[in-house]
TORPA-4810 file (N, C-alpha, C, O; in nm, 3 decimals):
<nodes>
NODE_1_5.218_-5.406_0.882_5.185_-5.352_0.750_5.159_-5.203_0.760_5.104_-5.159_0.861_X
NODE_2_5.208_-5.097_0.629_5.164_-4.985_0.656_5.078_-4.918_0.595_5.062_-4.925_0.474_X
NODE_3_5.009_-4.841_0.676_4.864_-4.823_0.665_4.918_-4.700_0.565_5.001_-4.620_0.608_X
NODE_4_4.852_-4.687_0.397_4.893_-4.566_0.308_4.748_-4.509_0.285_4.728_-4.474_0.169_X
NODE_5_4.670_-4.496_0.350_4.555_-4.444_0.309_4.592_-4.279_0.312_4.685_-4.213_0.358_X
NODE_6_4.460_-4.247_0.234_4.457_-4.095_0.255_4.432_-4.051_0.364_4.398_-4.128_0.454_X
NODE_7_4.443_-3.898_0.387_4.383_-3.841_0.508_4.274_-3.897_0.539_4.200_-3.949_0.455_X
NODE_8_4.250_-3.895_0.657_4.109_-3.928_0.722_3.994_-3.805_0.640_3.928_-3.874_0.563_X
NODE_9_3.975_-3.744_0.634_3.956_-3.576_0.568_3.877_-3.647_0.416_3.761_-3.622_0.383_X
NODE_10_3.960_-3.724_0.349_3.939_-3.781_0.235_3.862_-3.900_0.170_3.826_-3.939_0.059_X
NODE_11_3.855_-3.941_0.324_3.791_-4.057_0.327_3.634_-4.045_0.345_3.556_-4.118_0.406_X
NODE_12_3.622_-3.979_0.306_3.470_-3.962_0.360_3.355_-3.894_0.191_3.404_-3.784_0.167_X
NODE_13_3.264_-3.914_0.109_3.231_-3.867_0.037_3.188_-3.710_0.059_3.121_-3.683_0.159_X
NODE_14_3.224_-3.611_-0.027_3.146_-3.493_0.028_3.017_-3.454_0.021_2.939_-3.529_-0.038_X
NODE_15_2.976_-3.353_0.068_2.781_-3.363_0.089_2.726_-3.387_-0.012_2.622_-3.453_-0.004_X
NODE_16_2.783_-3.337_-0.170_2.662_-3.364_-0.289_2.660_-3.512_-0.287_2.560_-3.570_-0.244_X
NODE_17_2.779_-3.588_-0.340_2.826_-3.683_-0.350_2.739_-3.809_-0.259_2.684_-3.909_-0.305_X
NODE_18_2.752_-3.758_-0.086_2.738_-3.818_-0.009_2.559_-3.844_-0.061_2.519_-3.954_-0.101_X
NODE_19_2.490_-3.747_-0.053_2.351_-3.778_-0.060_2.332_-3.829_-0.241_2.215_-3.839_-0.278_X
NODE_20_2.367_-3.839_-0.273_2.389_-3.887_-0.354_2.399_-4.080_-0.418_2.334_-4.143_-0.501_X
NODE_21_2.514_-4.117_-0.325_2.514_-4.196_-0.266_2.446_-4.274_-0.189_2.506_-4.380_-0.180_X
NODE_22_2.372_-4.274_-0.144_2.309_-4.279_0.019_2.171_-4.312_-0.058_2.104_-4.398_-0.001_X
NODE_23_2.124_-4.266_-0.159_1.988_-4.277_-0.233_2.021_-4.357_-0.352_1.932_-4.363_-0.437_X
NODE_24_2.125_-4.417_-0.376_2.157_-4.495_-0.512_2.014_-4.619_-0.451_1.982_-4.635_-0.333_X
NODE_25_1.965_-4.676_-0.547_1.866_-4.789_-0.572_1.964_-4.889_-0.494_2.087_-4.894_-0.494_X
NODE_26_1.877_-4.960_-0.434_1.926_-5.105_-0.370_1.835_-5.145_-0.185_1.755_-5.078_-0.120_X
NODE_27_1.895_-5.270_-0.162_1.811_-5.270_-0.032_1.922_-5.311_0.074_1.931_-5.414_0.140_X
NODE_28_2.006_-5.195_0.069_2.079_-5.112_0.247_2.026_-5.028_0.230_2.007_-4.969_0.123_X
NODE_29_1.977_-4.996_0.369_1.928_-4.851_0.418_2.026_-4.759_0.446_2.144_-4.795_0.449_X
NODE_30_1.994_-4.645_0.468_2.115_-4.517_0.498_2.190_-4.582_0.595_2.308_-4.603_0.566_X
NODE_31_2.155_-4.612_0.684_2.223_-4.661_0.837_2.319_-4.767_0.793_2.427_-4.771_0.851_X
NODE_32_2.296_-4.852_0.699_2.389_-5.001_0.688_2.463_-4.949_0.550_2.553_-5.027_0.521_X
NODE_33_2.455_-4.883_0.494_2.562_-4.796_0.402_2.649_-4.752_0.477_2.767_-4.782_0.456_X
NODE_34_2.622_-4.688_0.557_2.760_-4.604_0.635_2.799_-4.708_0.701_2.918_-4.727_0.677_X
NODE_35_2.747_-4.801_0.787_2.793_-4.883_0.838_2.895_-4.959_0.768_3.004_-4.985_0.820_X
NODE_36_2.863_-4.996_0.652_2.914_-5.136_0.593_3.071_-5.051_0.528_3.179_-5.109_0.514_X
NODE_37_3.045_-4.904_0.496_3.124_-4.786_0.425_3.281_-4.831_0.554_3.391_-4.881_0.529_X
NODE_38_3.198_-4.769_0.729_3.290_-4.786_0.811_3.352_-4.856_0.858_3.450_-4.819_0.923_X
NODE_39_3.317_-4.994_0.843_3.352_-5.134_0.873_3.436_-5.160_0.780_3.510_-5.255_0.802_X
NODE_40_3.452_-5.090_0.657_3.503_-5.123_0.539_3.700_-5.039_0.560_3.816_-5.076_0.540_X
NODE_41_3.615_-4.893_0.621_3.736_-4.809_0.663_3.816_-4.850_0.835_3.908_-4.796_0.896_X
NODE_42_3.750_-4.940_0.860_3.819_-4.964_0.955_3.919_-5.082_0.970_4.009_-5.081_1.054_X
NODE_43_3.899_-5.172_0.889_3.927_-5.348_0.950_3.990_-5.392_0.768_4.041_-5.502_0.749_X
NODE_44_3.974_-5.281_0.642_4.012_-5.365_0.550_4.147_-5.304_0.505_4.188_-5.188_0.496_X
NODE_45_4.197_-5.422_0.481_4.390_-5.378_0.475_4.386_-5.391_0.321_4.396_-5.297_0.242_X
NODE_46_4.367_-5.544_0.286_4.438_-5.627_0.166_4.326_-5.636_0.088_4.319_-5.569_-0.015_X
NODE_47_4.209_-5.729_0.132_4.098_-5.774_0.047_3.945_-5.785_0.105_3.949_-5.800_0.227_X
NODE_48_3.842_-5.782_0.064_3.706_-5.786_0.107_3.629_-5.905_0.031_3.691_-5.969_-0.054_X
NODE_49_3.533_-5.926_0.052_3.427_-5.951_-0.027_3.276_-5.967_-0.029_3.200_-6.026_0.047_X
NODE_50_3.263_-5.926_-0.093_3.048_-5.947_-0.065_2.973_-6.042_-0.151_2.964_-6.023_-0.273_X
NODE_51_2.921_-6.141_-0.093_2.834_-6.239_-0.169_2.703_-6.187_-0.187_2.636_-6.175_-0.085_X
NODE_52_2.630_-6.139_-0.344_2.517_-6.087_-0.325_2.541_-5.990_-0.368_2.502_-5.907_-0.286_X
NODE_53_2.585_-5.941_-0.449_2.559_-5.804_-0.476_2.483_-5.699_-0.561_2.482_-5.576_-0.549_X
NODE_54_2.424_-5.778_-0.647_2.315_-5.737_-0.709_2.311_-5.611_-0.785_2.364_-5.620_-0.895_X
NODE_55_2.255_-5.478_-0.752_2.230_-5.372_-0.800_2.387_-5.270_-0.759_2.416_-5.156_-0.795_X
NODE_56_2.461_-5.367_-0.671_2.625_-5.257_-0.626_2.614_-5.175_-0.523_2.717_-5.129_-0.472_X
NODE_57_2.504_-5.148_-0.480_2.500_-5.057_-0.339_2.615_-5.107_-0.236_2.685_-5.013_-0.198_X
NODE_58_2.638_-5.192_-0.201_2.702_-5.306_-0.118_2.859_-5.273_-0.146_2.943_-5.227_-0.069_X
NODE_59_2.871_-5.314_-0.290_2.973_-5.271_-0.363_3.078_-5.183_-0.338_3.193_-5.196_-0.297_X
NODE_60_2.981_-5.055_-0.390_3.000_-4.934_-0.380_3.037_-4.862_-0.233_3.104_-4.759_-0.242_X
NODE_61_2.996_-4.913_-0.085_3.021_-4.878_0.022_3.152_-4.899_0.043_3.221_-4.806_0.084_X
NODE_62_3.207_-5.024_0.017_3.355_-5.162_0.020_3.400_-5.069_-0.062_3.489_-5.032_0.014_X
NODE_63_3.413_-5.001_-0.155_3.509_-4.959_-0.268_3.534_-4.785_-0.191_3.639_-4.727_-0.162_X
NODE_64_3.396_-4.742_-0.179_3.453_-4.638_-0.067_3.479_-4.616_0.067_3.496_-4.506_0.119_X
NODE_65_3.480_-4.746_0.132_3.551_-4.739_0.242_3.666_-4.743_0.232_3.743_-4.675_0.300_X
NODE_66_3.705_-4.840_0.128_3.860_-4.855_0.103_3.930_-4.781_-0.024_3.986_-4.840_-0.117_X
NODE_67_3.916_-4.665_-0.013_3.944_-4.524_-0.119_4.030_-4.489_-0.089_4.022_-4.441_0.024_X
NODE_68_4.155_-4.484_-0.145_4.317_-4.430_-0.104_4.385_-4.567_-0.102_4.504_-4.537_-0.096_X
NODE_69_4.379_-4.682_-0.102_4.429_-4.802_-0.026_4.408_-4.905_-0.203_4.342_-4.862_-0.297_X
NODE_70_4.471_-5.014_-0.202_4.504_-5.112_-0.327_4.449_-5.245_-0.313_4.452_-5.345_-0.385_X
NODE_71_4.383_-5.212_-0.172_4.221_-5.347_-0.122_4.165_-5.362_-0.224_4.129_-5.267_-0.293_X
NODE_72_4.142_-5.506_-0.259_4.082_-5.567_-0.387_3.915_-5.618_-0.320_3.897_-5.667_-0.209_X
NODE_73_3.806_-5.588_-0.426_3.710_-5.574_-0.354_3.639_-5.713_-0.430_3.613_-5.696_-0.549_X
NODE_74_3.607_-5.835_-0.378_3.578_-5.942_-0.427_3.436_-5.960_-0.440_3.389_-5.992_-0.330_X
NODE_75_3.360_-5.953_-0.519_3.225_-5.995_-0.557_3.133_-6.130_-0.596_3.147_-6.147_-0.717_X
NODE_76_3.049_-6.227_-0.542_3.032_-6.337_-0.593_2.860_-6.363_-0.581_2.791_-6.388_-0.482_X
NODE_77_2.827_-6.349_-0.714_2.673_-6.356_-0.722_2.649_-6.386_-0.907_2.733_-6.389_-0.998_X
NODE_78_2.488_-6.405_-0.908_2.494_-6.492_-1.060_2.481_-6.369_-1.113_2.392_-6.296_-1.069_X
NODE_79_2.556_-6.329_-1.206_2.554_-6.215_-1.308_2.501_-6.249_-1.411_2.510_-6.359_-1.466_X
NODE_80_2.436_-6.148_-1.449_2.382_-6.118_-1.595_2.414_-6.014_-1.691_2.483_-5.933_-1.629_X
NODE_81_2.400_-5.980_-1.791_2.427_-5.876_-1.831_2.338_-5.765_-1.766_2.383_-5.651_-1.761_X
NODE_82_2.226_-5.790_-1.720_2.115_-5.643_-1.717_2.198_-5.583_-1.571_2.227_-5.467_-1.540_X
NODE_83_2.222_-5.724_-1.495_2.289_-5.696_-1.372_2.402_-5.660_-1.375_2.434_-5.607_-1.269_X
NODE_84_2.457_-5.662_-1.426_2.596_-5.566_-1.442_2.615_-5.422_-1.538_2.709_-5.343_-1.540_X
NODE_85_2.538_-5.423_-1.584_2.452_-5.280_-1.633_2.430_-5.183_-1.530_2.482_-5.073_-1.510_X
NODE_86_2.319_-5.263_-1.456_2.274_-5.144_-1.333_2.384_-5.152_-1.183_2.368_-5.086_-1.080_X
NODE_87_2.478_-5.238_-1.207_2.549_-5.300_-1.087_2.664_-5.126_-1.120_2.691_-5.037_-1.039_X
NODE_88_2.711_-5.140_-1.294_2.812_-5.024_-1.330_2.735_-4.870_-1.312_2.793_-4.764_-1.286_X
NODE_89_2.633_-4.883_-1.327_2.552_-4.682_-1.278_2.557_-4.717_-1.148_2.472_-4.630_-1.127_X
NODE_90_2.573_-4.755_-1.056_2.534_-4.753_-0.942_2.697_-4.656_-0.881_2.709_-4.546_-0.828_X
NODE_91_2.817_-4.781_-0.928_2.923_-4.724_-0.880_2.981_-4.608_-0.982_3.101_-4.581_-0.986_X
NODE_92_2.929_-4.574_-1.025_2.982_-4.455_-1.127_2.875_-4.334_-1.060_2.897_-4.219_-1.098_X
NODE_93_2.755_-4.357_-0.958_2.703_-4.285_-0.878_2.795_-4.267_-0.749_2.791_-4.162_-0.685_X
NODE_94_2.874_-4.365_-0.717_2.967_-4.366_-0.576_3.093_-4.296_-0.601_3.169_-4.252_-0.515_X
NODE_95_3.108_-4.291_-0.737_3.245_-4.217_-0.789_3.349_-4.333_-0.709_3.380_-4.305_-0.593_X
NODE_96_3.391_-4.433_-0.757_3.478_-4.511_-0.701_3.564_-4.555_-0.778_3.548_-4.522_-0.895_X
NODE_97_3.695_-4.653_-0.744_3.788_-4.696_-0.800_3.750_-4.829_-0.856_3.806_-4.923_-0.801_X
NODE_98_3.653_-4.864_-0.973_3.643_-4.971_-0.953_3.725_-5.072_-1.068_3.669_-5.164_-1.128_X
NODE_99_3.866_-5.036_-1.084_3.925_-5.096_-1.121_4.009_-5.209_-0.997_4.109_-5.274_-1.030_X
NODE_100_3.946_-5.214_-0.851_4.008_-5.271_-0.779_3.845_-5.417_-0.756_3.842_-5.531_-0.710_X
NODE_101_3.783_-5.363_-0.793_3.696_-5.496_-0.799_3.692_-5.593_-0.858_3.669_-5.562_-0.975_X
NODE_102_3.702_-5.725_-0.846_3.686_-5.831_-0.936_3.566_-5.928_-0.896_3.542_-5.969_-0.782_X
NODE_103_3.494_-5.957_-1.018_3.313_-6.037_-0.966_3.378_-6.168_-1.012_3.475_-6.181_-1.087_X
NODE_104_3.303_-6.266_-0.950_3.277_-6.400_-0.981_3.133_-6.406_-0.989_3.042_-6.364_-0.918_X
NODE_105_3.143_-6.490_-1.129_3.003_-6.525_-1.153_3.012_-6.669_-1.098_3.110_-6.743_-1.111_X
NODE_106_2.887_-6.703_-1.028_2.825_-6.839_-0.956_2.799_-6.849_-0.841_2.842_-6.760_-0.767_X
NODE_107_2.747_-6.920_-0.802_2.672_-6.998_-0.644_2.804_-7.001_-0.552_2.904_-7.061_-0.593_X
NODE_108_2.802_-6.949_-0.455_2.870_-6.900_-0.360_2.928_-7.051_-0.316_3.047_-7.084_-0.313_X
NODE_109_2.847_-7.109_-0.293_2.901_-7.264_-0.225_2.957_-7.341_-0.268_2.991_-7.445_-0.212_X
NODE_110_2.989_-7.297_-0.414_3.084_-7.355_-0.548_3.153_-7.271_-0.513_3.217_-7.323_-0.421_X
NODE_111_3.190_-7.161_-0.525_3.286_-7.064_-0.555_3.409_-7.125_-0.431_3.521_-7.175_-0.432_X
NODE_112_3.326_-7.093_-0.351_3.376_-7.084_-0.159_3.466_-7.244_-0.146_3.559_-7.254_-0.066_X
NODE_113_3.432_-7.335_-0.215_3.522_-7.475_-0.198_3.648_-7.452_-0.259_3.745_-7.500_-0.199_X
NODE_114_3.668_-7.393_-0.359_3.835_-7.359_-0.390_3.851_-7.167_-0.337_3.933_-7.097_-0.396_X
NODE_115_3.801_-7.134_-0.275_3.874_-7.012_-0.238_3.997_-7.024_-0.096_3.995_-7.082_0.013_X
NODE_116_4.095_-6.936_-0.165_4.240_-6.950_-0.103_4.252_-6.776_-0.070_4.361_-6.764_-0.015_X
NODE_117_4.216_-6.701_-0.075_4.252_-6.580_-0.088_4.186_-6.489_0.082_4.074_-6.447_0.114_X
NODE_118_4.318_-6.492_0.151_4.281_-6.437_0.294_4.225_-6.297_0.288_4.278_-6.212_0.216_X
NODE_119_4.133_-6.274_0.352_4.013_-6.177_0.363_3.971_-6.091_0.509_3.926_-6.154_0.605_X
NODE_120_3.988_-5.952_0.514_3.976_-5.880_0.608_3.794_-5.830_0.687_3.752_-5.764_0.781_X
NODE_121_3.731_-5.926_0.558_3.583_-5.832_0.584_3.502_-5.920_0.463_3.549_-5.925_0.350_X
NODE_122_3.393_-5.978_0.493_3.298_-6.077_0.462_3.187_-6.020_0.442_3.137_-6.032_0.554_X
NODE_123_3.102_-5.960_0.372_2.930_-5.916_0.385_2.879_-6.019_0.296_2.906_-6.041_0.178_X
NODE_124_2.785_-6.090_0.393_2.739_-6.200_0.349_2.556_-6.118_0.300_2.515_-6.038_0.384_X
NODE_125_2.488_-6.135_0.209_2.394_-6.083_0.164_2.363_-6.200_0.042_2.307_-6.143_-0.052_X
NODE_126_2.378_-6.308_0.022_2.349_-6.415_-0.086_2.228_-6.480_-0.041_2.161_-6.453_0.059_X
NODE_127_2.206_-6.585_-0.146_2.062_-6.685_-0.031_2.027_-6.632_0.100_2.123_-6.600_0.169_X
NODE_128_1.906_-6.615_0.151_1.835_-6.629_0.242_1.801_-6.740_0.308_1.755_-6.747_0.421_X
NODE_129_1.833_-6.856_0.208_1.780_-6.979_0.246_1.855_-7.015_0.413_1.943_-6.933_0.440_X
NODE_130_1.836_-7.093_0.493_1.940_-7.137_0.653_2.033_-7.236_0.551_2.148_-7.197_0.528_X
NODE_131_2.009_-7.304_0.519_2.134_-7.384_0.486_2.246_-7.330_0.391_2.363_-7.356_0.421_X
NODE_132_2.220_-7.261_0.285_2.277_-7.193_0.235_2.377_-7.107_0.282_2.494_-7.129_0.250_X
NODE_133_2.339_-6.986_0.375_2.374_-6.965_0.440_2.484_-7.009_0.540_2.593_-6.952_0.545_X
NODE_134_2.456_-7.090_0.600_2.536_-7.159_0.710_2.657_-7.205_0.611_2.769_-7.201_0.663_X
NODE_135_2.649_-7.244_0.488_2.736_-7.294_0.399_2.853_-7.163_0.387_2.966_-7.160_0.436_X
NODE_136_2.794_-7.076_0.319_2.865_-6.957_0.302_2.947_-6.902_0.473_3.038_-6.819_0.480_X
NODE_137_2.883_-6.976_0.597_2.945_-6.916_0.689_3.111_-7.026_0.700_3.218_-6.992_0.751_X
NODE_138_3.086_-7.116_0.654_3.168_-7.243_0.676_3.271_-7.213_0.579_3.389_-7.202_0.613_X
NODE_139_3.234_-7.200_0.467_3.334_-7.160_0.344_3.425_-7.076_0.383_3.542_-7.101_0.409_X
NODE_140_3.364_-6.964_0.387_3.430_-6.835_0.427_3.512_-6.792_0.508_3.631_-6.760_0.505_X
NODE_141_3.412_-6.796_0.603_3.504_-6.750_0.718_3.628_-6.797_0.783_3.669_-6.725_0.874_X
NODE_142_3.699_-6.909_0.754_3.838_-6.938_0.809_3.903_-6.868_0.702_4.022_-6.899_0.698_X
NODE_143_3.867_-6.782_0.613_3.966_-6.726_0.563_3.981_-6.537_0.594_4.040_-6.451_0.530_X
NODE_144_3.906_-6.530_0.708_3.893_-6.385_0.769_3.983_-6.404_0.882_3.958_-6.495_0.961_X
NODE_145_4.070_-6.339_0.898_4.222_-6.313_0.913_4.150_-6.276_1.088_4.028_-6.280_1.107_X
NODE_146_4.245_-6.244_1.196_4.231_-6.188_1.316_4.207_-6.011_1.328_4.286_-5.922_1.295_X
NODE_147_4.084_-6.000_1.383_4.020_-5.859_1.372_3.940_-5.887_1.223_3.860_-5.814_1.164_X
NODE_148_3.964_-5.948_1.205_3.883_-5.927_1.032_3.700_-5.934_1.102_3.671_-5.938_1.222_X
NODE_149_3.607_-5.932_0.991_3.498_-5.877_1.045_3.399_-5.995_0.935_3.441_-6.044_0.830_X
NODE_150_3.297_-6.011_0.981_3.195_-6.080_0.902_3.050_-6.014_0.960_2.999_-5.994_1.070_X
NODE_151_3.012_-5.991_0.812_2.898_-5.889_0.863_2.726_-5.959_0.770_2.701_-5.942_0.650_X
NODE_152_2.661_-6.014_0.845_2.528_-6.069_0.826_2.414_-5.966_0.794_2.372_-5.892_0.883_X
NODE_153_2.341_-5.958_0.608_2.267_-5.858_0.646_2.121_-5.952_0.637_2.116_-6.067_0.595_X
NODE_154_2.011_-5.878_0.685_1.890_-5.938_0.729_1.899_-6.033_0.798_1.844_-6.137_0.761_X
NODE_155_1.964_-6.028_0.909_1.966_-6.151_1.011_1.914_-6.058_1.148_1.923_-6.121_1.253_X
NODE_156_1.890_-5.993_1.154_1.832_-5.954_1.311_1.685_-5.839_1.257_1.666_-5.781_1.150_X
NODE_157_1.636_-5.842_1.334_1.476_-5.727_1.376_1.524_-5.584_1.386_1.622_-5.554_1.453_X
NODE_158_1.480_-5.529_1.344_1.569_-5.344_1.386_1.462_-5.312_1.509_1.342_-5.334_1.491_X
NODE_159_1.500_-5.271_1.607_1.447_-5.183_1.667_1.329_-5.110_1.621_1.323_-5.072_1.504_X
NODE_160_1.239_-5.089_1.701_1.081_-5.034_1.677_1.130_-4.923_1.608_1.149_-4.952_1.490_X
NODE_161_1.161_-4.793_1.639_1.196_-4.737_1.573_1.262_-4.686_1.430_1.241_-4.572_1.389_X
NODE_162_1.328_-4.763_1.371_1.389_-4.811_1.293_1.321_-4.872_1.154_1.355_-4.854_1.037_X
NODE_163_1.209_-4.951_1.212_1.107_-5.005_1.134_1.051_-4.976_1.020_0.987_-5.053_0.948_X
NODE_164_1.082_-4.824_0.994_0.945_-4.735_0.899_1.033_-4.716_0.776_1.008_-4.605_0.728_X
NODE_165_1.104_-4.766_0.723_1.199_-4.760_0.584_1.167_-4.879_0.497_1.174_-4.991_0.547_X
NODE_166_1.125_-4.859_0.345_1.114_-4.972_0.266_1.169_-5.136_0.277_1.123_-5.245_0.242_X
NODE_167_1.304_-5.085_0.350_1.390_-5.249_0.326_1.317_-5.336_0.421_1.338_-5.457_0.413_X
NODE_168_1.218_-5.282_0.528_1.141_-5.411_0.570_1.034_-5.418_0.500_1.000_-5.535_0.481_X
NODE_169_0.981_-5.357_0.465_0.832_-5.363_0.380_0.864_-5.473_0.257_0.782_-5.561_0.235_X
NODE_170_0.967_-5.465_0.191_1.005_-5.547_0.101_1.089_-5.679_0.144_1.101_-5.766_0.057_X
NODE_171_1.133_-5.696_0.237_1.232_-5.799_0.262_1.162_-5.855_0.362_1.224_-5.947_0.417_X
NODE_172_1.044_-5.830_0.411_1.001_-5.882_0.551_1.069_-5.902_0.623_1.049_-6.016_0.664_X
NODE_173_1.167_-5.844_0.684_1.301_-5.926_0.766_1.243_-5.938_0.919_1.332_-5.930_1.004_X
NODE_174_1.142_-5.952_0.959_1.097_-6.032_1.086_1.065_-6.184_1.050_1.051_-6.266_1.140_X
NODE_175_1.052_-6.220_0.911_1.040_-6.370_0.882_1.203_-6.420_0.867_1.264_-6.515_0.917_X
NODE_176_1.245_-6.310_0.776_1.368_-6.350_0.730_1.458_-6.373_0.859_1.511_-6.482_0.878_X
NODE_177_1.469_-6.294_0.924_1.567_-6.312_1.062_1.528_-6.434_1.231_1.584_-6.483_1.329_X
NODE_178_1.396_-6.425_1.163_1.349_-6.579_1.246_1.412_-6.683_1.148_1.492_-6.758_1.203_X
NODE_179_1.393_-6.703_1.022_1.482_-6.815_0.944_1.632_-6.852_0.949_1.689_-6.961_0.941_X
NODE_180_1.689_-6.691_0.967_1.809_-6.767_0.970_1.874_-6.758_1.077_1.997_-6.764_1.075_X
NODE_181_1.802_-6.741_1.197_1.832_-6.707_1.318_1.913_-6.857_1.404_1.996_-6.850_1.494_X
NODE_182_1.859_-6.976_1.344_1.914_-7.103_1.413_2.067_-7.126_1.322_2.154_-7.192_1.378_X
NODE_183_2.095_-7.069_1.178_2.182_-7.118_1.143_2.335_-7.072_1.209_2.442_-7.116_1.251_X
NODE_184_2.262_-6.951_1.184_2.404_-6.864_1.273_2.404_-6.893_1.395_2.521_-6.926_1.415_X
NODE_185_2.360_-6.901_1.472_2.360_-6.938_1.609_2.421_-7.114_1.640_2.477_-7.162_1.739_X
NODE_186_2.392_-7.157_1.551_2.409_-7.292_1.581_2.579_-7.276_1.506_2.665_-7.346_1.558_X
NODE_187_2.613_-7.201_1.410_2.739_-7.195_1.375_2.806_-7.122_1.451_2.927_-7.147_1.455_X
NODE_188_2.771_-7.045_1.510_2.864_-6.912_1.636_2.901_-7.071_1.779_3.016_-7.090_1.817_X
NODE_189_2.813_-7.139_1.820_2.850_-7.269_1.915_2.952_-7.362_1.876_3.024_-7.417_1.959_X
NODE_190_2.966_-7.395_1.672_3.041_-7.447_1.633_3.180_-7.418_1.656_3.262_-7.509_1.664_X
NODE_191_3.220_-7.261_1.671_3.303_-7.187_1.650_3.412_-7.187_1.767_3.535_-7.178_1.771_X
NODE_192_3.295_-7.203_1.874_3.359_-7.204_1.990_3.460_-7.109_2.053_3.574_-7.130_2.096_X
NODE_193_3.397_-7.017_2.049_3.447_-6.804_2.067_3.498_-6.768_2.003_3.572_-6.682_2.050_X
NODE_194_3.514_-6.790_1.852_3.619_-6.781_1.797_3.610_-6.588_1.795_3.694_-6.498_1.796_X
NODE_195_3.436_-6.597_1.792_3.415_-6.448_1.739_3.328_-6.411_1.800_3.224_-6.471_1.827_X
NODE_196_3.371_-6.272_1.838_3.239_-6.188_1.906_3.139_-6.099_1.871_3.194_-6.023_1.792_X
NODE_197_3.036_-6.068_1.883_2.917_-5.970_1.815_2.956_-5.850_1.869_2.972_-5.832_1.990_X
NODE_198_2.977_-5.733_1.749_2.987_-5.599_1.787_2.839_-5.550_1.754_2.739_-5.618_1.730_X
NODE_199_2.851_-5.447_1.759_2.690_-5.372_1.784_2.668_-5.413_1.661_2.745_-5.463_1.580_X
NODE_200_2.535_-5.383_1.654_2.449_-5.448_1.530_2.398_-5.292_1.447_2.399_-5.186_1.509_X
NODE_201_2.361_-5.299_1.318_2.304_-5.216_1.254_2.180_-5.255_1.195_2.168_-5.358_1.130_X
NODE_202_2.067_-5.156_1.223_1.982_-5.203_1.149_1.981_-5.421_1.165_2.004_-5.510_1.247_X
NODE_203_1.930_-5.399_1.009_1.920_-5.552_1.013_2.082_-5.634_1.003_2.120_-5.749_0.982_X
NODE_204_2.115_-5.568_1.017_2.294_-5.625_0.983_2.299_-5.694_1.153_2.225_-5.654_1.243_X
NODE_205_2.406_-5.803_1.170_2.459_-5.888_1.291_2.602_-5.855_1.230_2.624_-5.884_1.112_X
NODE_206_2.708_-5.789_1.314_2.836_-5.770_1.333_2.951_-5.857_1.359_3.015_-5.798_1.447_X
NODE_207_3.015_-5.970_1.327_3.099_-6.056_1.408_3.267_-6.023_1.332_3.312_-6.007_1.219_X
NODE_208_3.329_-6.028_1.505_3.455_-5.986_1.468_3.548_-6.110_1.490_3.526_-6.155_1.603_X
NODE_209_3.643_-6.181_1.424_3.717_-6.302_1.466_3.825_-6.252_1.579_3.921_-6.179_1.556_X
NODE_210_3.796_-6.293_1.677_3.936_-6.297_1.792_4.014_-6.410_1.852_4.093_-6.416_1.946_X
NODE_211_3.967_-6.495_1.767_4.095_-6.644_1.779_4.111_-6.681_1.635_4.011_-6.687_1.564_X
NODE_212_4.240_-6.708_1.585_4.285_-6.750_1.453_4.196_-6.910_1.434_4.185_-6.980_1.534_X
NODE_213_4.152_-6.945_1.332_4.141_-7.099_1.331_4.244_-7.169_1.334_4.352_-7.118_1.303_X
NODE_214_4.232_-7.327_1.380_4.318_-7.412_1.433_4.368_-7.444_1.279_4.457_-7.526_1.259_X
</nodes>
């Protein structure tokens, strides 16, 4: 397939823009914005999607990672009107294309039983609950292509350092990442190598598929 993106040069927001960006309302921190931005510019060809998306921060990274390119950016969380209100200022703060996004309204674990549509990049951010979860890992992921990427947020502890930013103060994610710490793990054994952990961000867990499913 050929890669038509813009310059590398282009791909990147410029400084007003960028800080700009980077402070839109939501709970990624600076670090898992760029992250989720680069993961987005690296690994997405055709299609994405993020379960959870709430206020669009998430969104908005997926839509500008994949800026220059005709990647359709898939959304699936319970919408409301207020939420799609503040979901549209958010990306009209990212300056993005978002005529390439399409939302589904409903429960991921409904949605995920008829989805057919092969996928380069997964940010899972829905329920907290472990079972839930683990559901959304089952659904999903046989439809993330080879090199494709699945990216877990609040599933790991950040580093001591790291610590002193709102998104733990509010998310507690030392409870949260002890909770869902058996589901994924017990689904990564299911998998049986299918996929390996790249470096982690922040509270984000990285997994890249390197065997096709059977």
């Amino acid at each position: 397939m050929t890669d038509e993106r813009l310059p590398v040069a282009n791909l990147y927001p410029d400084p007003p823009l960028l800080d700009r960006w980077l402070n839109v309302p939501g709970h990624l921190c600076r670090k898992e914005r760029w992250k989720l931005h680069d993961l987005a510019l690296d690994h997405v060809r055709t299609a994405c999607l993020e379960i959870g998306s709430w206020l669009g921060a998430g969104l908005g990274c997926l839509l500008s990672g994949t800026r220059g390119t005709e990647a359709k950016v898939f959304s699936i969380d319970l919408y409301n009107e207020d939420a799609l209100q503040r979901q549209m200022l958010t990306l009209e703060a990212y300056d993005v294309d978002s005529t390439r996004l399409i939302r589904y309204d409903g429960p991921s674990q409904e949605i995920g039983k008829h989805w057919a549509i092969p996928l380069d990049l997964v940010f899972i951010d829905g329920s907290h609950e472990p079972e839930d979860l683990r559901q959304d890992l089952d659904l999903f992921a046989p439809h993330v292509g080879l090199e494709g990427v699945m990216i877990l947020h609040d599933s790991r502890m950040p580093d001591e350092d790291e610590i002193a930013d709102r998104v733990n103060r509010l998310y507690n994610l030392r409870r949260l990442s002890a909770q869902l710490r058996p589901a994924i793990e017990g689904w990564l054994v299911d998998q049986m190598g299918a996929w390996c952990e790249l470096e982690p961000c922040h509270s984000m867990r990285v997994f890249r598929r390197k065997v096709l499913p059977q």
